[in-house]
C-alpha positions in Angstrom: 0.0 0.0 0.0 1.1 3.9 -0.3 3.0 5.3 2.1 1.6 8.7 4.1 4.2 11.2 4.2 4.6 14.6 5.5 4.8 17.3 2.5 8.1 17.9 3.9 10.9 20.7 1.7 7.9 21.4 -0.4 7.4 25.4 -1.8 4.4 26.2 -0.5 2.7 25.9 3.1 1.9 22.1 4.2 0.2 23.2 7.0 -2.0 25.7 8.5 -4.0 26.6 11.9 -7.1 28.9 12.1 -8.2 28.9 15.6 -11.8 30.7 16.5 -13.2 31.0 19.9 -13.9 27.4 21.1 -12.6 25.6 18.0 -9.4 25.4 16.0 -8.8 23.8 12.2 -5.4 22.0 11.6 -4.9 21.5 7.9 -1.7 19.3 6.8 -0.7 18.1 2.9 -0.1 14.6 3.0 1.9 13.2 0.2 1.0 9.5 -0.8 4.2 7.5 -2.0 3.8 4.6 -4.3 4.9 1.1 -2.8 7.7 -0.7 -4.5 6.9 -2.2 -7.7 4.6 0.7 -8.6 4.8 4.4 -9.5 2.3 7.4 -9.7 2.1 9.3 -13.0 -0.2 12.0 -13.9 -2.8 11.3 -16.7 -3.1 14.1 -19.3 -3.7 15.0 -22.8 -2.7 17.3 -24.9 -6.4 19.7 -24.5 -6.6 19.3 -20.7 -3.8 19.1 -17.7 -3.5 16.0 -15.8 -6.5 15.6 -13.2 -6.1 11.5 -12.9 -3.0 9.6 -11.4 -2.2 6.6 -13.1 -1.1 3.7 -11.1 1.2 1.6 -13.1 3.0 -1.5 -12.2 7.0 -1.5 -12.4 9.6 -3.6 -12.5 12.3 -4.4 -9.8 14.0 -7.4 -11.5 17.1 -5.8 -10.9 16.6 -5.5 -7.0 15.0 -9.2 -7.0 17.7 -11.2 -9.2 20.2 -10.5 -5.7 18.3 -12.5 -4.2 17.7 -15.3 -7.0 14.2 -14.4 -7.8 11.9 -12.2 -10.4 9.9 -9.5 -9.7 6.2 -10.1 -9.4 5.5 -8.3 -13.0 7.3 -10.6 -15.1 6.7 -13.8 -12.7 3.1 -13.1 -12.8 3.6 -12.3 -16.9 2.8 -8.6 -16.1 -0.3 -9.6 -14.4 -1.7 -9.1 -10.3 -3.4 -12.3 -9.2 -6.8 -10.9 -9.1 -8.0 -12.8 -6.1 -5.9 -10.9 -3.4 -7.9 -7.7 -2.7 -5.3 -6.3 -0.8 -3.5 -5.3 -3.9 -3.1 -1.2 -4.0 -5.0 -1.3 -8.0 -8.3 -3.0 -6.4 -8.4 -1.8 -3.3 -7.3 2.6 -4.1 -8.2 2.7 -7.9 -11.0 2.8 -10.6 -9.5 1.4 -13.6 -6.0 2.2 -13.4 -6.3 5.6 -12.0 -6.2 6.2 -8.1 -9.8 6.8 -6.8 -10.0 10.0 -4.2 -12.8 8.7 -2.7 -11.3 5.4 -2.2 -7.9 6.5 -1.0 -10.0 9.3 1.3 -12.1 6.3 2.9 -8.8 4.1 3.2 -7.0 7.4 5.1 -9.9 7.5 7.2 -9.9 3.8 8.2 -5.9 4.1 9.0 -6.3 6.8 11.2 -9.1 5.9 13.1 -7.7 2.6 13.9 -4.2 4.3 14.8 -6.4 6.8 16.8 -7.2 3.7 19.3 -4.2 2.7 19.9 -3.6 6.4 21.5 -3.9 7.3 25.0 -5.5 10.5 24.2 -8.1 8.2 22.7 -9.4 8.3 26.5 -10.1 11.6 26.6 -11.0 12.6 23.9 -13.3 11.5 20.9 -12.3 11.1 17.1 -15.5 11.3 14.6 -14.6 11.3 10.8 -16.5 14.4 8.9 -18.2 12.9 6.0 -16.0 13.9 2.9 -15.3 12.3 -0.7 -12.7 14.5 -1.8 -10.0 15.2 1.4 -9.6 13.7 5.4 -11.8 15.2 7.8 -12.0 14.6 11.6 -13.5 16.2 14.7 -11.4 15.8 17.6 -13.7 16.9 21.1 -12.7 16.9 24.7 -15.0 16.4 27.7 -14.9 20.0 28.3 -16.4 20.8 25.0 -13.4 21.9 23.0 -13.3 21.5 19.9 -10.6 21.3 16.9 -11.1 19.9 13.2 -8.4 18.1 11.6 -8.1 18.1 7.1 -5.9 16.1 5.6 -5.6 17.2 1.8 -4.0 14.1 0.0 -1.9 14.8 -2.9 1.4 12.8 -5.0 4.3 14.4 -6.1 5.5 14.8 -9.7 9.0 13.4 -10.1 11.5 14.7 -8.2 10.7 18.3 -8.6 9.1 18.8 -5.4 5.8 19.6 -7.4 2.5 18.1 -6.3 -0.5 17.1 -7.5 -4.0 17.2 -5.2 -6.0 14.0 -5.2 -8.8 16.6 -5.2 
């Protein structure tokens, strides 16, 4: 599966705070990282910039043959064996493209089962803000403070340190 990074020696700001009387909003850029043996490429044409990501599968034969073995690609003949569902392309994607509502529901799920493990989990309560397009959570205390958390989900372009919203 992706890895959740921080948007970390980006350009712009990759977080932000806006805090009102009893209530605060946190809003971080999280960038998604493709696992090994896939990338994330922007899907364009030539009348319209990219608003897809295409998941496509790569090849680590190189990495593999130290250890005497192929790559799942080409020992699979380029294909995923369809009945795991655990695989990043059916479980984050329509098609071949990565699906935000997908990936959003996925984020959620992570966090709210990381969120138990917490010991502020005891004090406070985590609800998910209903959401198809970025991360949303209400964190509330006992004494009835409040603060919203957004995650905006987004994967970077190359190595350029340019990104591009899931949005």
């Amino acid at each position: 599966m992706p890895e959740l990074h921080p948007a970390t020696g980006t350009d712009t700001s990759s977080e932000a705070w806006s805090i009102q009387e009893d209530s605060s909003t946190y809003r971080l850029l999280v960038i998604l990282r493709p696992p090994p043996g896939h990338s994330f490429t922007p899907e364009s044409t030539k009348q319209s910039p990219a608003k897809r990501i295409r998941v496509a599968l790569e090849c680590l034969c190189s990495e593999e043959q130290l250890l005497g073995q192929m790559c799942f690609l080409h020992a699979s003949g380029g294909q995923l064996p369809w009945d795991q569902d655990w695989y990043l392309l059916d479980t984050l994607c329509t098609g071949s493209c990565l699906d935000p509502k997908k990936v959003t529901q996925w984020v959620q799920m992570l966090v709210a089962s990381a969120w138990l493990l917490l010991p502020q989990s005891h004090h406070f309560q985590l609800s998910a803000l209903p959401s198809s397009k970025s991360c949303s959570w209400q964190l509330s205390s006992t004494s009835g403070l409040h603060c919203s958390i957004e995650l905006a989900l987004a994967v970077q372009q190359g190595s350029s340190g340019a990104y591009m919203s899931l949005e």
